[in-house]
C-alpha positions in Angstrom: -27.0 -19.5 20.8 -27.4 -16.6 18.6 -29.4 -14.2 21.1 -26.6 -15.6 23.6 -23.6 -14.0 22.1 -25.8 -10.9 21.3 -27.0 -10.8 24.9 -23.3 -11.4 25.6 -22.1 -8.6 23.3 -24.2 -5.9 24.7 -23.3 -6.7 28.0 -19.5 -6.4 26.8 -20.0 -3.3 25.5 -22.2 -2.0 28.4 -19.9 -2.8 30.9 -17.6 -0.2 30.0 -19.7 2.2 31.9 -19.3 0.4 35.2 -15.3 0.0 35.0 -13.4 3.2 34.8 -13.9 6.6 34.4 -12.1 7.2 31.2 -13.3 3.8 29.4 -16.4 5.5 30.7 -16.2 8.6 28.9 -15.1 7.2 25.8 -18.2 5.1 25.4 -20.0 8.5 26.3 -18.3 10.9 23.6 -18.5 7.7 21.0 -22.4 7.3 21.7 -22.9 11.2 21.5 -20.3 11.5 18.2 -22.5 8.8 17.1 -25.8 10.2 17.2 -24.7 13.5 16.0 -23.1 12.1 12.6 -26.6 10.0 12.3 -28.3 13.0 13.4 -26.9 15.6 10.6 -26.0 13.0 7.5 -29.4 11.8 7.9 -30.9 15.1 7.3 -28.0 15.2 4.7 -29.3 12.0 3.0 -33.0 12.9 2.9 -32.3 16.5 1.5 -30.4 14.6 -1.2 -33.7 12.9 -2.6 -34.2 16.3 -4.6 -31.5 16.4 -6.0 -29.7 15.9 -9.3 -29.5 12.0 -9.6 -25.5 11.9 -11.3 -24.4 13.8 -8.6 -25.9 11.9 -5.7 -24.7 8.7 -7.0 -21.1 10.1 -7.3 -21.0 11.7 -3.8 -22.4 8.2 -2.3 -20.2 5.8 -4.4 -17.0 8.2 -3.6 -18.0 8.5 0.7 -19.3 5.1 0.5 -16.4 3.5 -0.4 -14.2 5.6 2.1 -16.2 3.7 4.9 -15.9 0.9 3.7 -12.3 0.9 3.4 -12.4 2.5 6.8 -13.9 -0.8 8.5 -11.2 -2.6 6.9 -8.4 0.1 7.6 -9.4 1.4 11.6 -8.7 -2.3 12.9 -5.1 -2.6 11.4 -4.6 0.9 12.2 -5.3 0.9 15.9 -4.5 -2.7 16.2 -8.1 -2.9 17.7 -8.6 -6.6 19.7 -11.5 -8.1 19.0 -13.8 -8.1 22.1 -15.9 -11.0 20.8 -12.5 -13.2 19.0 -13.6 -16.9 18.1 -10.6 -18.2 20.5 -12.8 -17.2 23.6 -15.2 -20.1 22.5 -12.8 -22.2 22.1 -13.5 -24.5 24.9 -17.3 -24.5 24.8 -17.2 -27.0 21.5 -20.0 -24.5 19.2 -20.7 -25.3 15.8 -18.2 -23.1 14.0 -21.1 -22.2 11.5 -23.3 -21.0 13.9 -20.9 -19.3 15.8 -19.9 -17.9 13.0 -23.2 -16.4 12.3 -23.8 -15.1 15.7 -20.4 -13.2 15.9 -20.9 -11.9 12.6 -24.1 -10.6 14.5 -22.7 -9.3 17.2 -20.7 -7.3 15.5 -23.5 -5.1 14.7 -23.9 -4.2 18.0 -20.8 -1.2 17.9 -21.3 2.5 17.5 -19.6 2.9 14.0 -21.9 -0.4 13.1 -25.0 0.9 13.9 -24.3 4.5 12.6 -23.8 2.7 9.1 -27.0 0.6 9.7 -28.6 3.7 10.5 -27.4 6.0 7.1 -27.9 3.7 5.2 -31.3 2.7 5.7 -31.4 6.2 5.3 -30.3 6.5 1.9 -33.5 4.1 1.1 -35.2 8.0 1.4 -32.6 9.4 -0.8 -33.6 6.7 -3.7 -37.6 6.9 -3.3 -37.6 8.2 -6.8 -39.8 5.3 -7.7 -40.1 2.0 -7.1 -37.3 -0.1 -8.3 -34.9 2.6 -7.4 -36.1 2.3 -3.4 -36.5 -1.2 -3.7 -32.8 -1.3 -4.8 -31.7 0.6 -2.2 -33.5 -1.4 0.6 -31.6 -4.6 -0.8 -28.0 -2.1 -0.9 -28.6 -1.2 2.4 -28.3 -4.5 3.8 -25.6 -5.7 1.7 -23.5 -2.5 2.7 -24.0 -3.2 6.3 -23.3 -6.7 5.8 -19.9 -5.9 4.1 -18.7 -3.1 6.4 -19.1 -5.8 9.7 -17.9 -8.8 7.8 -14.8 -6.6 6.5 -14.3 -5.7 9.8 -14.4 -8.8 11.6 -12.4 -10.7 8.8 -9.7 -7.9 8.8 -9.4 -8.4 13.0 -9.6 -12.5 12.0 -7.3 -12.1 10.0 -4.6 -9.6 11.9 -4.8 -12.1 15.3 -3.4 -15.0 13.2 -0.9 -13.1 11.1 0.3 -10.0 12.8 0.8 -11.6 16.4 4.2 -11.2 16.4 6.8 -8.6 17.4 6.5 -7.5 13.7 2.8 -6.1 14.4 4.1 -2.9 15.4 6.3 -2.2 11.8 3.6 -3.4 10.0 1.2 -0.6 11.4 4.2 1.7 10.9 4.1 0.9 7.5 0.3 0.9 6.8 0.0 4.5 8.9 3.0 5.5 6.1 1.0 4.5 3.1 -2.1 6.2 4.4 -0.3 9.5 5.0 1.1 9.1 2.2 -2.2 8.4 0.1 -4.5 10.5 2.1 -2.4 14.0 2.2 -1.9 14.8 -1.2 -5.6 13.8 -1.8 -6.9 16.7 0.5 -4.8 18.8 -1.2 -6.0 18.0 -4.9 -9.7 17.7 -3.5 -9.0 21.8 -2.0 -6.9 22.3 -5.3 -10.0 21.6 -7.7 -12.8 24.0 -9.4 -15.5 22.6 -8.3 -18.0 24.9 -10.3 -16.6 23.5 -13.3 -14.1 20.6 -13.6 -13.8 19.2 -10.2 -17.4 17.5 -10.6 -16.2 16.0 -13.9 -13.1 14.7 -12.2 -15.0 13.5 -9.1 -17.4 11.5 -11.0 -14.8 10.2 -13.3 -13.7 8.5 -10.3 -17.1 7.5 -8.9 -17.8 5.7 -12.2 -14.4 3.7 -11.7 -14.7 2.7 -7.9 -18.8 2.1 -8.7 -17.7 -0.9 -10.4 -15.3 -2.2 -7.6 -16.3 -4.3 -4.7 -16.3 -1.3 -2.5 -18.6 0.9 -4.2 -20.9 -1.5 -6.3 -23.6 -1.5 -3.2 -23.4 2.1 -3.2 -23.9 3.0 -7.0 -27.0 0.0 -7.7 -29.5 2.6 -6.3 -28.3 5.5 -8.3 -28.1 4.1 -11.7 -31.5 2.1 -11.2 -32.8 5.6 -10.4 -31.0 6.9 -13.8 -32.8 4.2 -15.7 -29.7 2.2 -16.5 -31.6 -0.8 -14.9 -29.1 -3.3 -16.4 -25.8 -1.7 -14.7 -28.0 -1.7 -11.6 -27.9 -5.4 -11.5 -24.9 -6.0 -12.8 -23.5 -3.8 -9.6 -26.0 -5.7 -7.1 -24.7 -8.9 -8.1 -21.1 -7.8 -7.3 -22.4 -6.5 -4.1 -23.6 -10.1 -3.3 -20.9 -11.6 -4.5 -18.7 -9.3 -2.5 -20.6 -10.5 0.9 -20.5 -14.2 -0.2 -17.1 -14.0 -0.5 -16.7 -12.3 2.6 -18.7 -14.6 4.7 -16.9 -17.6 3.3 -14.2 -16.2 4.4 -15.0 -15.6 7.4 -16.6 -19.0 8.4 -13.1 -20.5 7.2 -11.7 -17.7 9.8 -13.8 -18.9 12.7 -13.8 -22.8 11.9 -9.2 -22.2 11.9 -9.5 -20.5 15.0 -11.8 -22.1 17.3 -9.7 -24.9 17.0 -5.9 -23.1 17.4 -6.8 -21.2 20.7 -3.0 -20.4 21.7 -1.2 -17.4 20.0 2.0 -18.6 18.9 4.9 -17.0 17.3 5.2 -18.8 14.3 8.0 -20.5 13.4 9.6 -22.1 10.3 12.0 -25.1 9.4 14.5 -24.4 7.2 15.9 -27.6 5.1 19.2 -25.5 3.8 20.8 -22.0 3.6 18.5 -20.3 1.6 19.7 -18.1 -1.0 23.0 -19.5 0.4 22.8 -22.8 -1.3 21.3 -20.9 -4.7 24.5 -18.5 -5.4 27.6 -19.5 -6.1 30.7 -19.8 -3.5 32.6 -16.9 -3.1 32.9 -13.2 -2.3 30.3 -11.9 -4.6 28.1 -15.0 -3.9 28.1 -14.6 -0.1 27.6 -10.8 0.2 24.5 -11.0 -2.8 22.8 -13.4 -0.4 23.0 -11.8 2.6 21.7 -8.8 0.8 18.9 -10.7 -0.6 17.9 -12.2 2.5 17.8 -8.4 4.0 15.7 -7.4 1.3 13.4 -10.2 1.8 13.0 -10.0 5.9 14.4 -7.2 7.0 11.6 -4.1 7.6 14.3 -1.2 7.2 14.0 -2.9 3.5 10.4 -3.4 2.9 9.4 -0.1 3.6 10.7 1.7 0.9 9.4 -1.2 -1.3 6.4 -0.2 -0.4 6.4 3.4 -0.8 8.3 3.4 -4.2 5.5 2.0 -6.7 3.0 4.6 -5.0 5.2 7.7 -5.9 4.9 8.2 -9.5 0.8 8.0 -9.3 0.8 10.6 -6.4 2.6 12.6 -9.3 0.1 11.8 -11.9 -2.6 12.7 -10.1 -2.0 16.4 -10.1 -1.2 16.6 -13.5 -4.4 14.8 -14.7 -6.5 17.4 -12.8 -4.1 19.8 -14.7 -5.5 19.3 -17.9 -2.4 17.0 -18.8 -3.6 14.1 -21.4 -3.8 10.6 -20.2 -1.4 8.8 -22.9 1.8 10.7 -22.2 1.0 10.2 -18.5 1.2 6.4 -19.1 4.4 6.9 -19.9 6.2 8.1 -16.4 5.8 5.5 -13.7 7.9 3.1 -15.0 10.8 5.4 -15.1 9.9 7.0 -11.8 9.9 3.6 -9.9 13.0 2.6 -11.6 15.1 6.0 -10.1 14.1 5.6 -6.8 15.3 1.9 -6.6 18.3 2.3 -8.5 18.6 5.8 -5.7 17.4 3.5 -2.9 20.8 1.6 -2.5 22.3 5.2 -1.9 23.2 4.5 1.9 22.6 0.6 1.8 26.4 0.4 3.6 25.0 2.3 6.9 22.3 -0.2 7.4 24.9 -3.1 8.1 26.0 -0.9 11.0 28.7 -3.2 13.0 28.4 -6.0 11.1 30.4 -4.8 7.9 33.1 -5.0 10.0 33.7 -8.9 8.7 34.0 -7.7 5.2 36.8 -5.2 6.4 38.9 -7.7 8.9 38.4 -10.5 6.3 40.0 -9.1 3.2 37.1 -9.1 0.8 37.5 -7.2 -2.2 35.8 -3.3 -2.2 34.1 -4.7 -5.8 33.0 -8.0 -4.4 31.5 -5.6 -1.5 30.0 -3.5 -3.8 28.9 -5.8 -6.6 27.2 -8.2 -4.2 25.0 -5.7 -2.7 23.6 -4.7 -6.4 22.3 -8.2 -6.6 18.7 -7.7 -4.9 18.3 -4.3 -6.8 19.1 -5.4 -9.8 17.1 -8.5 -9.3 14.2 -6.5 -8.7 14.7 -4.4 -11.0 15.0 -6.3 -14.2 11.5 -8.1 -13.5 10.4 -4.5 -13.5 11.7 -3.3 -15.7 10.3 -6.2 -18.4 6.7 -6.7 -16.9 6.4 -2.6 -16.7 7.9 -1.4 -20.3 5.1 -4.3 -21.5 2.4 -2.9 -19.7 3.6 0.7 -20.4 3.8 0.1 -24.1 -0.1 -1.4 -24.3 -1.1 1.8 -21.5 0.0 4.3 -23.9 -1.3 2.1 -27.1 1.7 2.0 -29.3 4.0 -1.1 -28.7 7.1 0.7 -31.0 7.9 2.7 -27.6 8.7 -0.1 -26.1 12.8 -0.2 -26.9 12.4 3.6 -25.5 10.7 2.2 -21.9 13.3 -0.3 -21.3 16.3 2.1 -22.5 15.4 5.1 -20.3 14.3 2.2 -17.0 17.6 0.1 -17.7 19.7 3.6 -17.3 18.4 5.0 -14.3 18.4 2.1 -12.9 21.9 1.1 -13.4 23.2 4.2 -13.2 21.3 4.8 -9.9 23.1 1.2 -8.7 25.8 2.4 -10.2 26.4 6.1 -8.3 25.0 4.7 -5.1 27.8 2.2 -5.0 30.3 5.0 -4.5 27.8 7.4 -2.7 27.4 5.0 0.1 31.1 4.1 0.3 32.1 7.4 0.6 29.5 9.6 2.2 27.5 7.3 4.5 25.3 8.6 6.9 23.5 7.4 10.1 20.6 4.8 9.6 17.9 3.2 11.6 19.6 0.3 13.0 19.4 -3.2 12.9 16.2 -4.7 14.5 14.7 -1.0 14.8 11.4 0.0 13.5 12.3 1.4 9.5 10.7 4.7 11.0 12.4 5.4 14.2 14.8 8.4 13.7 18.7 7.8 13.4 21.0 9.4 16.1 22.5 11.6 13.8 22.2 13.4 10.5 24.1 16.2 8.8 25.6 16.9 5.7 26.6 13.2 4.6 22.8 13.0 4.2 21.8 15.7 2.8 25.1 15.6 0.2 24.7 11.6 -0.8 20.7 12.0 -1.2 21.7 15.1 -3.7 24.4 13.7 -5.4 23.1 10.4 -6.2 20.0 11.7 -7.2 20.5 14.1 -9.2 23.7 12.5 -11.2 21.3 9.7 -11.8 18.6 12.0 -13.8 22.0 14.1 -15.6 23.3 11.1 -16.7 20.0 9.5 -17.8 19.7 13.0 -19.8 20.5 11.5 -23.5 18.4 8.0 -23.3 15.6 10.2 -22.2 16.4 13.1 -25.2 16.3 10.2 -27.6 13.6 8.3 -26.4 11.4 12.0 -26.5 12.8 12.0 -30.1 11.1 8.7 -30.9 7.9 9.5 -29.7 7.8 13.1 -31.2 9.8 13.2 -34.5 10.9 9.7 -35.8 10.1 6.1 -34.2 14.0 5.2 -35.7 15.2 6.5 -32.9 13.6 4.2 -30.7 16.3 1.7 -31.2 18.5 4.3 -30.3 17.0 5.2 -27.0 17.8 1.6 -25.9 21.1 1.0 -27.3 22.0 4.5 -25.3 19.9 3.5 -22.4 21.6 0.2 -21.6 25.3 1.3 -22.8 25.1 4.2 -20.4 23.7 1.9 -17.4 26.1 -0.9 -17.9 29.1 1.6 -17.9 28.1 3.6 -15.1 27.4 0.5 -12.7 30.8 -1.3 -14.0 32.7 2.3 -13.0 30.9 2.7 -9.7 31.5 -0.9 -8.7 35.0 0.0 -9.6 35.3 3.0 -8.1 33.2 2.2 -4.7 35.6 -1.2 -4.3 38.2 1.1 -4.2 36.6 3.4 -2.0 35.8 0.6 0.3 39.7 -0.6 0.5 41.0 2.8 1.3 38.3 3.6 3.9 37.7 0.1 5.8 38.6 1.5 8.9 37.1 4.7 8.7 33.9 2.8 7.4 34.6 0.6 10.5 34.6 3.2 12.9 31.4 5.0 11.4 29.6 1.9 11.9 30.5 1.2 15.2 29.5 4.9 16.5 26.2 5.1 15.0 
């Protein structure tokens, strides 16, 4: 059965070249791209076998990985199909372990697969150093091809049962967002660095932390069995082998659920109440906090900055630890960063209801109950953060009496930030993405409102967070007595702030209801 599906496989991919002309071409420019990337990294990887062992390892662990996470990236990416899916056999009644094993086969037969069958069999040359190393390398190269094709064909697996639906599209929105966002400002510190003289020690700083991960195990046995550390060597080939025991059990699981669930259906759920509905309490404030929550928990225009907001402060730390900027104080900013740009994110949360804030106008509910039950989620959110992260900060930076400090300067900008957005988005809404569009199609309009409520409530946030952040700077560098300071300050500014911009908002919100009516209804 075995040589079947690879006969079967080849054929499938062969059979490009008699359909048309452009599927055609494609197979011809992938074949030649192919053979030109085996072509000049294989002279690459044998010219390496001279050189400085550290350095190899580092530059192999480092690509390595990359490809890798490219196998398991491309098919979400692209939303590739799999041209060999388990549902196909479906009515043939195969063993699912053997037809497991002979897909995962077949799955070698694919231009990127055999290019990494090819390099790395290649970097087999690169180890001959002695024997262990090469024998190391040989056993590395077949666990690395194992794990980029399993990866591969679990990620596809896994996509076709869970991303079937009409959210596929926004959830490749949001992974293309993360990679841009990830991938960018790393070209631009990788240009950024001296590489005659700290850029090597940064780069295999990093190799030595991803050559313990999953990803880059197989890639660094060979290098540190060449180095003589023959004990890290197996210690990284058994997480190789664990990595592809894992990933094979998974993927037998995979093939055994979906031989036997041929049909692609939308899934569907059965609720047995209201949802957060039933949890709150009746009323005003009750009603609107879990409508909110169940935006925040469905609803893509809200997921996506979710997303985005814990990767923003270590896209800023990056920089500054190739700067020369010590690690400890570092440990020290994401909390606070995460906790402005939630507290900030709320800033135009009244333009995303579009038409439908109408029924708070027309039904007489309080501007504070309006305002007040939007905070909910935030807040929600935010005060798991807020404990978990100051917790984690404090043991980061090795000294738990900054603690008080973390949660003063978190608690203020995040209630402040709740607290300005609440009258930012009252009074100077501006056009969103509406409801049931993709987060990152662009609004009709923009203007000034934007541009004006972004500024305002950002920056009053950071002024107004100015003297928990003084004090909490105080604690660390003259006295810890201030510590205790920092969070009294920190929570008595927050609480004010977000009790006055409910306030003020509500009121904002009675004044304008039918201006806010008639910008929703012409967005």
């Amino acid at each position: 059965m075995v040589a079947q599906l690879l006969r079967l496989r080849l054929q499938s991919t062969l059979s490009a070249l008699r359909r048309t002309p452009r599927q055609m071409i494609g197979l011809l420019l992938g074949v030649g791209l192919g053979i030109a990337v085996v072509w000049v990294l294989g002279l690459g990887l044998f010219g390496l076998r001279f050189a400085e062992t550290g350095n190899v390892r580092d530059l192999l662990v480092v690509v390595g990985s990359f490809v890798v996470l490219g196998f398991a990236a491309v098919p979400l990416l692209f939303r590739l199909e799999d041209p060999m899916d388990p549902r196909s056999f479906a009515l043939f009644g195969m063993d699912p372990r053997r037809l497991a094993v002979g897909l995962a086969l077949a799955g070698l037969i694919s231009v990127p697969s055999i290019v990494v069958a090819v390099l790395s069999l290649a970097t087999v040359v690169t180890w001959s150093r002695g024997v262990l190393p090469a024998l190391v390398a040989a056993v590395c190269a077949l666990l690395a091809v194992a794990t980029c094709v399993l990866v591969s064909r679990v990620v596809i697996a896994v996509g076709s049962v869970f991303l079937s639906h009409r959210r596929t599209r926004e959830f490749t929105g949001m992974l293309w967002l993360l990679v841009i966002i990830l991938v960018l400002p790393a070209v631009a510190l990788l240009a950024s660095m001296d590489w005659g003289n700290s850029g090597l020690t940064v780069f295999g700083r990093a190799a030595s932390i991803v050559s313990w991960a999953p990803i880059g195990a197989v890639w660094s046995a060979p290098g540190d069995a060449a180095a003589g550390d023959v004990g890290a060597a197996f210690l990284k080939l058994g997480i190789a082998c664990v990595t592809v025991a894992l990933l094979w059990l998974a993927w037998e699981r995979l093939v055994a659920k979906l031989v036997v669930s041929p049909v692609r259906e939308a899934p569907t759920k059965s609720f047995g109440g209201l949802g957060w509905f039933d949890a709150l309490p009746a009323g005003a404030v009750g009603v609107i906090a879990a409508r909110s929550l169940t935006y925040w928990s469905r609803d893509s225009r809200y997921l996506a900055p979710l997303l985005i907001i814990p990767v923003v402060p270590f896209l800023m730390i990056a920089p500054l630890l190739v700067a020369g900027v010590p690690a400890q104080p570092l440990a020290l900013l994401p909390l606070p960063v995460m906790c402005l740009f939630l507290g900030w994110s709320l800033h135009n949360e009244l333009a995303h209801d579009s038409s439908a804030v109408w029924l708070h106008v027309t039904s007489g509910v309080k501007g504070w109950a309006d305002r007040l039950g939007r905070t909910v989620p935030i807040l929600l959110i935010g005060s798991v953060l807020i404990v978990g992260g100051s917790a984690l900060t404090a043991m980061v930076f090795g000294d738990w009496r900054v603690f008080p400090s973390v949660v003063g300067i978190g608690a203020c900008l995040l209630l402040v930030g709740v607290g300005l957005s609440s009258i930012v988005s009252a009074r100077l809404p501006y056009a969103a993405v509406l409801p049931g569009d993709s987060p990152f199609q662009q609004p009709q309009t923009s203007g000034g409102p934007a541009v004006m409520s972004q500024s305002i409530s950002l920056a009053g946030t950071l002024l107004l967070s100015m003297p928990t952040i003084w004090l909490a700077w105080r604690a660390i560098v003259e006295s810890p007595s201030w510590h205790l300071a920092a969070l009294a300050c920190g929570l008595g500014t927050g609480v004010v702030v977000l009790a006055a911009g409910v306030l003020v908002g509500g009121r904002i919100f009675d004044r304008r209801g039918p201006e806010i009516i008639g910008f929703a209804t012409s967005v």
